[in-house]
C-alpha positions as CSV (number, residue, x, y, z in Angstrom):
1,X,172.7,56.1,45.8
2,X,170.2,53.3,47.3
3,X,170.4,54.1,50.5
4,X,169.3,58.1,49.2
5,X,166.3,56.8,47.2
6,X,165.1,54.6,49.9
7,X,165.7,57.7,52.3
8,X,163.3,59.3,49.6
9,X,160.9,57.0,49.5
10,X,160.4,56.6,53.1
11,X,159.9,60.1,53.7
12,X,157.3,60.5,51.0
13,X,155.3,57.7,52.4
14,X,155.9,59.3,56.2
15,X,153.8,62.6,55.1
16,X,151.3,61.2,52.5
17,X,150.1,58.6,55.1
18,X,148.5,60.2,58.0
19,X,147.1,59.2,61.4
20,X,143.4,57.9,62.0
21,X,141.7,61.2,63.0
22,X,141.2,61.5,66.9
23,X,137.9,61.8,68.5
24,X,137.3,64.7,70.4
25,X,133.4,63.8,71.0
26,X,131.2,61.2,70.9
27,X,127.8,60.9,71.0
28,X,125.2,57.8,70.8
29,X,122.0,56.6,72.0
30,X,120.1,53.3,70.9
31,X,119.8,54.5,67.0
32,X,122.5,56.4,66.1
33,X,126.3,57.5,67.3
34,X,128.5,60.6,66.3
35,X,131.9,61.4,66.5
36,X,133.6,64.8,65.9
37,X,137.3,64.3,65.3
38,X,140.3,66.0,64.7
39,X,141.0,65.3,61.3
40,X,144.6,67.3,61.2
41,X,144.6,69.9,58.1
42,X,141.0,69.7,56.8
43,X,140.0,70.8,60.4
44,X,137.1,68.6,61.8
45,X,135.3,65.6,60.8
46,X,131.9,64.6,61.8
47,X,130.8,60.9,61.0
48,X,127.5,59.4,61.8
49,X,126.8,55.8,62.2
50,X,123.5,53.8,62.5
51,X,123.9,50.9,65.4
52,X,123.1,48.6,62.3
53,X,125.6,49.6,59.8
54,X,129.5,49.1,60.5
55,X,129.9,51.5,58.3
56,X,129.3,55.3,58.6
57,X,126.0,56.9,56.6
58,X,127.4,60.3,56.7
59,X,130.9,61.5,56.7
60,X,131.5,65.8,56.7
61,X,134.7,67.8,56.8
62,X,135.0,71.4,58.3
63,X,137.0,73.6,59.5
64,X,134.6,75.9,62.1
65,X,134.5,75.7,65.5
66,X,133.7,78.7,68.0
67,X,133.2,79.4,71.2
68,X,129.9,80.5,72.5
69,X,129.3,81.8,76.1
70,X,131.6,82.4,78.8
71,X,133.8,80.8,82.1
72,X,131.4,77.7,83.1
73,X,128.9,78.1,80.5
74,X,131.4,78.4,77.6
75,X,130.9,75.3,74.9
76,X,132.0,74.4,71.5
77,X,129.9,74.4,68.2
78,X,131.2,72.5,65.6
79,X,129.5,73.4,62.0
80,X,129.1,71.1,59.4
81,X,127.4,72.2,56.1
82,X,125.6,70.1,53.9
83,X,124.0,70.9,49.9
84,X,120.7,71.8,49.9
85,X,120.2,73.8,53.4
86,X,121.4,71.7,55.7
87,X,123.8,72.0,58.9
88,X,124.5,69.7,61.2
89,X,126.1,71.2,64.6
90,X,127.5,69.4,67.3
91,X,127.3,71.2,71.2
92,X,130.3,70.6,73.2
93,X,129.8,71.4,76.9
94,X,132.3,72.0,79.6
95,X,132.7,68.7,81.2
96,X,135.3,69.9,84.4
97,X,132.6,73.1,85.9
98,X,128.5,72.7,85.7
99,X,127.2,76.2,84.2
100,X,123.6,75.6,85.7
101,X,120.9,73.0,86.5
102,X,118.9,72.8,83.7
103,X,120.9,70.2,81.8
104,X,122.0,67.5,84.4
105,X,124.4,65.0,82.9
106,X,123.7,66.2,79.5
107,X,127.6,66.7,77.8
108,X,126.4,67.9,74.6
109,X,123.9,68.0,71.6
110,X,124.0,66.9,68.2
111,X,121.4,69.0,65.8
112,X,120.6,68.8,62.6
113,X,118.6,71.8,60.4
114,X,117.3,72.2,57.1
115,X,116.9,75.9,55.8
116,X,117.4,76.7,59.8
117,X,115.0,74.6,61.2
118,X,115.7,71.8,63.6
119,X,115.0,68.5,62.1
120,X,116.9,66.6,64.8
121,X,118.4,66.9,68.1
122,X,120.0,64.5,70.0
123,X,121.3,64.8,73.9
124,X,124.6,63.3,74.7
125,X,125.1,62.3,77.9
């Protein structure tokens, strides 16, 4: 009869305790660093740090990501909404083809709007 509880118990603790989410992109610059991550069954979650703060500022889970464009030029958007009118939206380019010119080294962009206008964009290169 032990040995069936502590089967029991083991297995509840096995599914209740899940894996640190993976990053699937990261962006920083001198201010500020982003990560989208594959947070299993809630979808995606963005976190935002501030280079002074260990901690993160701004933590968001969603579960939308689509496809924009096509062959080379096809990215990733992932969509994070926030109360009061705000999104913040997180470009993923193609890192194995170039699409064009226009955007050398530049992987992605993370951009933040209010009521659909931009209040921040940053390039992640």
């Amino acid at each position: 009869m032990k040995k069936y509880a502590i089967l029991l118990i083991s297995l509840f603790f096995a599914n209740t305790v899940s894996a640190a989410p993976k990053d699937i992109f990261v962006c920083q610059n001198n201010k500020t660093k982003v990560a989208v991550s594959d947070a299993g069954t809630k979808g995606y979650r963005y976190t935002q740090w501030t280079t002074s703060r260990s901690r993160p500022v701004l933590v968001l889970h969603s579960k939308q990501m689509r496809v924009e464009g096509e062959g080379a030029c096809a990215y990733k958007v992932y969509s994070f909404f926030r109360p009061n009118g705000w999104l913040n939206e997180v470009y993923v380019f193609n890192s194995k083809e170039k699409c064009d010119d226009s955007s050398p080294n530049v992987k992605g962009w993370v951009v933040a709007t209010v009521y659909e206008r931009d209040v921040s964009h940053l390039d992640c290169k």
